[in-house]
C-alpha positions as CSV (number, residue, x, y, z in Angstrom):
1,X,38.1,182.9,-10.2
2,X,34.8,181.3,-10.4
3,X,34.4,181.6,-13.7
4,X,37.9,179.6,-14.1
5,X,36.7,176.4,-11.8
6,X,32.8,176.7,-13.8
7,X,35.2,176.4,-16.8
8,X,36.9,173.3,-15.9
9,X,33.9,171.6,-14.5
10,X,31.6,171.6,-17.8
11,X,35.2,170.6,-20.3
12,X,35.9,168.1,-17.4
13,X,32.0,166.6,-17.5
14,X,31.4,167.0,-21.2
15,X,35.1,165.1,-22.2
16,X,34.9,162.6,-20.3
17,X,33.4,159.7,-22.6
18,X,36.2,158.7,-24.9
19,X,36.8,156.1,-27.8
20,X,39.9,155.4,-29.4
21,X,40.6,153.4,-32.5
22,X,43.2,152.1,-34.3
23,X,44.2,149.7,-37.0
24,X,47.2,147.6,-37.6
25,X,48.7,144.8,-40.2
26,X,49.7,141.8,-38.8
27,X,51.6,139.4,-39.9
28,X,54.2,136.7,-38.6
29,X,56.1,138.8,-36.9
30,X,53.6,139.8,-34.9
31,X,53.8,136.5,-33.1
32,X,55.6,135.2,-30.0
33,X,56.8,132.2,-31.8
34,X,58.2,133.9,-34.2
35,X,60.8,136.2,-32.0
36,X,61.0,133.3,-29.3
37,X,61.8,130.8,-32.3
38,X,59.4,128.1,-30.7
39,X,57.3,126.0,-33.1
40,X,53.5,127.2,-33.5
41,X,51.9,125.7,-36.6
42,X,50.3,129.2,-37.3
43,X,53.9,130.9,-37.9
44,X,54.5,128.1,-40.8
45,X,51.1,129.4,-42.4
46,X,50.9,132.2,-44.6
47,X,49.3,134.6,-41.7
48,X,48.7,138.0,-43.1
49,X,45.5,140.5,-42.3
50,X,44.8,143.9,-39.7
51,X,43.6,144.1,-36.4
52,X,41.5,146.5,-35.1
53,X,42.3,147.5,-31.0
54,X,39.0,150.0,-29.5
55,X,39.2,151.2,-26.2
56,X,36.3,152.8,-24.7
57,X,35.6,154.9,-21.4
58,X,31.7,155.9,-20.9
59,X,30.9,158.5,-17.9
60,X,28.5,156.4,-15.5
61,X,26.0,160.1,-16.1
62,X,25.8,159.6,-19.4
63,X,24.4,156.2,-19.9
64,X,23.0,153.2,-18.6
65,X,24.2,150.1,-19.2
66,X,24.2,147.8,-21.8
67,X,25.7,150.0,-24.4
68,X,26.1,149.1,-27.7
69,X,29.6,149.1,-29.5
70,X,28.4,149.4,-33.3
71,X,31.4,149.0,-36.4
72,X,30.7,149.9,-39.7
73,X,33.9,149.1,-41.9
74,X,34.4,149.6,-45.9
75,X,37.0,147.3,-47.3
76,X,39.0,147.4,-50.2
77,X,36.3,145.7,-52.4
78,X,34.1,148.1,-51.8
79,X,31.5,146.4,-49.6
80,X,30.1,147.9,-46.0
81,X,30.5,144.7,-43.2
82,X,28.7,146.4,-40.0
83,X,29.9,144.6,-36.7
84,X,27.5,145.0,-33.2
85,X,28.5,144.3,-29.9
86,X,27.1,144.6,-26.4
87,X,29.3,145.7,-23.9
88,X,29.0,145.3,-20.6
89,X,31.4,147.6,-18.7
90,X,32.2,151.3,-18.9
91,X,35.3,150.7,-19.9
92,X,37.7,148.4,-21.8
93,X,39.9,147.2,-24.9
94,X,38.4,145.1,-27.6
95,X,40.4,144.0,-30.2
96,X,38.6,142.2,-33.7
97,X,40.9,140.5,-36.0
98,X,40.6,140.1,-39.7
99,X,42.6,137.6,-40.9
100,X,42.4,134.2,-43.8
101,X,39.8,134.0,-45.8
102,X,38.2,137.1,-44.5
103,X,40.4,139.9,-45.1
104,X,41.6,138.1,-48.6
105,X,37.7,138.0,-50.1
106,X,37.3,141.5,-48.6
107,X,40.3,143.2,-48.6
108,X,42.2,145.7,-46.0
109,X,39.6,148.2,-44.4
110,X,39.8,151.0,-46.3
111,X,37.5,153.6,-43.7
112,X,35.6,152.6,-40.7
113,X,32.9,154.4,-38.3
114,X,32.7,153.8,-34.6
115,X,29.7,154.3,-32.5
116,X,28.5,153.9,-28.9
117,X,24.9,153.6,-28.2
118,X,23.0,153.2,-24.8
119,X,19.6,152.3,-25.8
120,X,19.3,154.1,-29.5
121,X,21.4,157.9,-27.9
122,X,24.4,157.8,-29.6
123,X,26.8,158.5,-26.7
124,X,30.2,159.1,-28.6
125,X,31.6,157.9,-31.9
126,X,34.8,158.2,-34.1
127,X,35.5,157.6,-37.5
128,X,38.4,157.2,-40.0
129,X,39.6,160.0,-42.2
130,X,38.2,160.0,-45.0
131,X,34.8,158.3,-43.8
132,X,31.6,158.5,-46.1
133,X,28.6,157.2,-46.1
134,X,27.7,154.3,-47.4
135,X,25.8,154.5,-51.1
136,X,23.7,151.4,-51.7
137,X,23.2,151.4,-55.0
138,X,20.3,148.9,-55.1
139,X,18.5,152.3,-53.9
């Protein structure tokens, strides 16, 4: 019986920083305006691009803060675009939006690679299937 509670301890302890991720197109519809049928000058634009929604939950035993919320995204034209953030609480939602200009010179995001850092440990990270790393082929 022991054994059994010594079990649940150490998967209890070593779970219990978590990241999730997740990507999403957004458009008009995605808009209050648009289902409340109020005017908003952004609904009359052409508003296309993806969001990007992390939530985080860092064990106050594994790290100290600040930690370091690190992004690295390929997009469909083949170029790397790596995103830092400090965060400043052990847990939260962040959501980054690529939208205009930005996601129509770079394109959706193909793969992406999430990472949580307190000083330079790497205290959990997830990344898109397939992810790989970047080649720069300027050596």
């Amino acid at each position: 019986m022991k054994a059994f509670w010594l079990l649940i301890l150490v998967i209890s302890l070593s779970s219990c920083s978590q990241l999730t991720v997740r990507t999403e197109k957004i458009n008009q519809k995605n808009l209050a305006s648009y289902h409340a049928e109020t005017p908003d000058p952004v609904r009359c634009q052409f508003f296309k691009g993806q969001q990007m929604v992390l939530s985080w939950n860092i064990c106050k035993h594994k790290a100290p803060l600040p930690l370091k919320l690190k992004i690295h995204l390929i997009r469909t034209n083949h170029s790397l675009e790596i995103i830092e953030r400090l965060l400043t609480c052990r847990e939260g939602t962040k959501v980054f939006y690529f939208l205009g200009d930005n996601w129509y010179k770079k394109g959706e995001i193909l793969t992406w690679r999430v990472e949580v850092f307190s000083g330079d440990k790497l205290i959990v990270w997830k990344a898109q299937k397939p992810w790989i790393d970047w080649i720069n082929e300027s050596g």
